[in-house]
matplotlib code that plots the C-alpha trace (Angstrom):
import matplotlib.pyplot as plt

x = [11.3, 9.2, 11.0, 9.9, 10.3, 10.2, 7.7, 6.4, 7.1, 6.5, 5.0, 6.2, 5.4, 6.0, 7.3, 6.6, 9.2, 10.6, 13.8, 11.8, 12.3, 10.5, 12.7, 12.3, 8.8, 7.5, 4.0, 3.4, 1.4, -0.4, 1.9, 1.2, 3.5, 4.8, 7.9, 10.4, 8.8, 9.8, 12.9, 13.1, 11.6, 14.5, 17.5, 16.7, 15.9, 12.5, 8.8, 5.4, 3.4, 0.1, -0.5, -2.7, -4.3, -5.5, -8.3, -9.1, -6.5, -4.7, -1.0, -2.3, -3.6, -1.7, 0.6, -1.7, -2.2, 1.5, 2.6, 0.2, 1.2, 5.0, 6.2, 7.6, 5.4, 5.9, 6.4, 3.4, 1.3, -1.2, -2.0, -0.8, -3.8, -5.0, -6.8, -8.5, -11.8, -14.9, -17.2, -15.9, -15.3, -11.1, -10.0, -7.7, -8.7, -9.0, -10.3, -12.5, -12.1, -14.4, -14.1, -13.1, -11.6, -8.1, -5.7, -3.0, -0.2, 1.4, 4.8, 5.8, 4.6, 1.9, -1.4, -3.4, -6.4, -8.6, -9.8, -12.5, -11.5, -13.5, -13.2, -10.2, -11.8, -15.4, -13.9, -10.7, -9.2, -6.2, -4.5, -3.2, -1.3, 2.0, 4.5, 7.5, 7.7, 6.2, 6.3, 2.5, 2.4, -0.1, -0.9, -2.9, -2.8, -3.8, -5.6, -2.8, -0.1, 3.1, 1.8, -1.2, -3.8, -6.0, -7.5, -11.4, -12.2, -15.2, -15.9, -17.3, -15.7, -17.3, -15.9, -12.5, -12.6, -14.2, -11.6, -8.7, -9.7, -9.8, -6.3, -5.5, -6.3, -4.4, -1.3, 1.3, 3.8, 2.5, 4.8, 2.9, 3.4, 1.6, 2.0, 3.4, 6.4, 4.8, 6.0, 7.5, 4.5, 2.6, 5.3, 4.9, 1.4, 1.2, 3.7, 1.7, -1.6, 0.4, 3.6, 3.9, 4.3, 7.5, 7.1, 6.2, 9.0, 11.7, 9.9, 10.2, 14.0, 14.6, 12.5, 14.7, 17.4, 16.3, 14.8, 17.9, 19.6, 16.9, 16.8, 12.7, 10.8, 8.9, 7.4, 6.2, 4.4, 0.8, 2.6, 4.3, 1.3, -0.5, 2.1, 2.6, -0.4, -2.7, -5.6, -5.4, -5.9, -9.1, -11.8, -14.4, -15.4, -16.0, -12.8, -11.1, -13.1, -12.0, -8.3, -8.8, -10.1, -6.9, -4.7, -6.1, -5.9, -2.1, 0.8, 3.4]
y = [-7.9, -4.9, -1.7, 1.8, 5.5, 7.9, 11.1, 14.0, 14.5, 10.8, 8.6, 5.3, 4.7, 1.0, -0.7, -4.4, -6.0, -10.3, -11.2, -13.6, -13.0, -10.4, -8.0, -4.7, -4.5, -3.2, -2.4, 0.6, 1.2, 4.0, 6.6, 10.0, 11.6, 10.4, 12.5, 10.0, 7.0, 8.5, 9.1, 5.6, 4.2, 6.1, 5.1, 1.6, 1.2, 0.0, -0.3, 0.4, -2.6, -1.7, 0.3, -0.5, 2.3, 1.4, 4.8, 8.6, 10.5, 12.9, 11.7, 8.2, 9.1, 12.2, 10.6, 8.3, 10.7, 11.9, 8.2, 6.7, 8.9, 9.4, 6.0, 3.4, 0.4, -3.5, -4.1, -4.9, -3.5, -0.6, 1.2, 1.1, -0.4, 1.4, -1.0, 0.6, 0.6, 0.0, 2.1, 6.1, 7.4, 8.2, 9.5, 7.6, 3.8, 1.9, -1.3, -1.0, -4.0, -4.8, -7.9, -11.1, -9.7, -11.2, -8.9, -10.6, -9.5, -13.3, -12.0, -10.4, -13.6, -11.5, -12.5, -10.1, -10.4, -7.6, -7.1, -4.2, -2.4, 1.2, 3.3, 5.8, 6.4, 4.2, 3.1, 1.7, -1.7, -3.5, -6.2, -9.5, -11.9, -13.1, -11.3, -13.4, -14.9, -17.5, -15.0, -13.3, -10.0, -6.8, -3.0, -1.5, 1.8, 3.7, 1.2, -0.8, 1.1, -0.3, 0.1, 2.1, 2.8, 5.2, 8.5, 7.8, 10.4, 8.6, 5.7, 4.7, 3.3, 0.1, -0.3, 0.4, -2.3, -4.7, -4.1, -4.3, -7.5, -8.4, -7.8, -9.3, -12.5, -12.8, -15.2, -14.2, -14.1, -11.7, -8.5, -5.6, -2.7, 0.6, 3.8, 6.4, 6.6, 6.5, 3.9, 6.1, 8.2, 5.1, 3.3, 6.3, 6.7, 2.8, 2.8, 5.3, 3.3, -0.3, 1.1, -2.1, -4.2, -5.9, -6.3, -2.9, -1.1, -3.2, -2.4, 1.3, 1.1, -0.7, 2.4, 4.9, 3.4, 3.3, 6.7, 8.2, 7.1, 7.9, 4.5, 3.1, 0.6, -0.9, -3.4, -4.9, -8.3, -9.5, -11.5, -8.2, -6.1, -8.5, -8.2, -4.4, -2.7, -1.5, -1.0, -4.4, -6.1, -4.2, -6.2, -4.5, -1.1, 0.6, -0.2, 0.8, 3.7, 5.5, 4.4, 5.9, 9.2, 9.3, 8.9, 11.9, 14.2, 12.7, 14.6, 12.9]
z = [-7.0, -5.5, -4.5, -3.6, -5.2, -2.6, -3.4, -2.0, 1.9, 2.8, -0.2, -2.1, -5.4, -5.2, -8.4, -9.1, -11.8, -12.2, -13.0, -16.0, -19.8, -18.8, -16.7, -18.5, -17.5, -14.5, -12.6, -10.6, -7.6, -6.7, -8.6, -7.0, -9.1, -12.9, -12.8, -10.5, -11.9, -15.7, -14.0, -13.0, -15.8, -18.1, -16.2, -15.7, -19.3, -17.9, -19.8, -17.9, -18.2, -16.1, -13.1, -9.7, -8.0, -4.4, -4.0, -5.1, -3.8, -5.4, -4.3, -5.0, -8.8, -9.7, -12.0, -13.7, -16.9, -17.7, -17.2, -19.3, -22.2, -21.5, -20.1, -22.5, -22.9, -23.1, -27.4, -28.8, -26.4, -27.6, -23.8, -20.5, -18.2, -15.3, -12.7, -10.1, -8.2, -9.8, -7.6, -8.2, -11.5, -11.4, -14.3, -16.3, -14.9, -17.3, -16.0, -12.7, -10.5, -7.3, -4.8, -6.2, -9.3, -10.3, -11.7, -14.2, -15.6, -16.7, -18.6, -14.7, -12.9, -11.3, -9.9, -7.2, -6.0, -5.3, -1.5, -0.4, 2.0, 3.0, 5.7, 4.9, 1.6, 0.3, -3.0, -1.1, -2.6, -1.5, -3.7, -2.4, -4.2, -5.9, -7.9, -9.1, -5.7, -3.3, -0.6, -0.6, -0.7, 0.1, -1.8, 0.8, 0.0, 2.8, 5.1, 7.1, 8.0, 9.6, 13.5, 12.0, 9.5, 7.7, 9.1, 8.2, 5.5, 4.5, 6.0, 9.3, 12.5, 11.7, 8.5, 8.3, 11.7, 9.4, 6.5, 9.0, 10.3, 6.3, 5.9, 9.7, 8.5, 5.5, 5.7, 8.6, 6.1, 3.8, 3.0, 3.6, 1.3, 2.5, 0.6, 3.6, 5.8, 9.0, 11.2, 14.1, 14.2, 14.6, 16.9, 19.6, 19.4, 19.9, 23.1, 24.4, 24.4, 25.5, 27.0, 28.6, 25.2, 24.7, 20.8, 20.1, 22.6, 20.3, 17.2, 18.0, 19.1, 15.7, 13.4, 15.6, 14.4, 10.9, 10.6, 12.2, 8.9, 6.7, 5.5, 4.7, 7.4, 4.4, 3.9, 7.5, 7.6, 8.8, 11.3, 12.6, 12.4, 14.6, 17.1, 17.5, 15.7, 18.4, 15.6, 14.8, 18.3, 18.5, 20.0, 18.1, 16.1, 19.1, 20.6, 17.6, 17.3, 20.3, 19.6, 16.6, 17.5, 20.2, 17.4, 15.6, 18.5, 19.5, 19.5, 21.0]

ax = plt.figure().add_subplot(projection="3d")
ax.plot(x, y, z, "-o")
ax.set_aspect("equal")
plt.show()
């Protein structure tokens, strides 16, 4: 079970929890901001297991101190870990993770494995895995976005490409779970590069019809990224570079 807090203007907190002995104990992604997750935390009768941070942001990491001392935690447990990347000092990680690291948390079923992905920021990492489900699923933070991804704050052209194609080739099925509200955004500046696209014409009906209730578009799937994510059908990182650069300078 994975389900998002809504923070800030247009941020999810995503919340990892099992429905296995178990399910009072959650995991939370990127948590910009602690008070709605102790919010959440307290109404649910909920206890903070671990949290994931995908980069240095401040709405990704805000929260990371006030939860770590506030939330409830799993019995038995001394401290709330704080995984995160291994190449920036963050405050309040407590166990830096790089490529090929395997993050565990067995009471919640949970097993992610951590993917390098720079280019919005250098120290970016996605986590790819299983929670409580055979459906895979994705934290990527800032990289893929549903019909988008990342500004490059830090990171070159080349490698944010390279990190894309990372996440491309992960299992069609995968559930992608981004950390902004975005998709519209993305869906016009995408109809405006390909207005000739089938699959991202119907995509962008269906978010209209979403947003105009204020309901969520989240989570999307690498099989539906490949379809109507113009970043992703790049050819290369100079392709994607100057797709990139339009997006930044579109208003539409």
């Amino acid at each position: 079970m994975i389900r998002a807090i809504p923070a800030f203007e247009d941020n999810y907190i995503w919340i990892i929890g099992c429905d296995t002995e178990a399910a009072d104990e959650v995991v939370v992604v990127d948590p910009g901001d602690s008070a709605p997750v102790l919010e959440d935390l307290s109404q649910r009768g909920l206890k903070l297991a671990a949290i994931l941070i995908t980069h240095h942001h401040r709405d990704h990491i805000g929260g990371i101190a006030e939860l770590t001392q506030q939330a409830p935690r799993p019995e038995g447990q001394a401290q709330i870990p704080v995984y995160g990347p291994s190449n920036r000092a963050i405050a309040g990680i407590t166990v830096p993770v790089r490529a090929g690291d395997v993050v565990e948390i067995g009471r919640l079923n949970c097993r992610l494995s951590v993917i390098e992905v720079p280019g919005h920021t250098l120290d970016h990492i996605a986590y790819f895995g299983f929670c409580a489900s055979s459906q895979p699923v994705l934290f990527c933070g800032d990289t893929l976005f549903a019909a988008g991804c990342g500004r490059l704050f830090e990171g070159t052209a080349q490698q944010m490409w390279e990190s894309l194609q990372k996440l491309a080739a992960l299992p069609p099925d995968t559930a992608v779970y981004c950390t902004h509200e975005y998709t519209l955004s993305n869906l016009k500046f995408a109809t405006h590069c390909k207005p000739l696209n089938t699959d991202m014409r119907v995509r962008r009906a269906h978010v209209e019809q979403l947003r105009s209730k204020h309901c969520m578009t989240l989570p999307s799937s690498i099989e539906m990224e490949l379809l109507t994510n113009p970043f992703l059908q790049c050819a290369d990182a100079e392709e994607f570079s100057v797709m990139r650069k339009q997006k930044d300078n579109f208003r539409g």
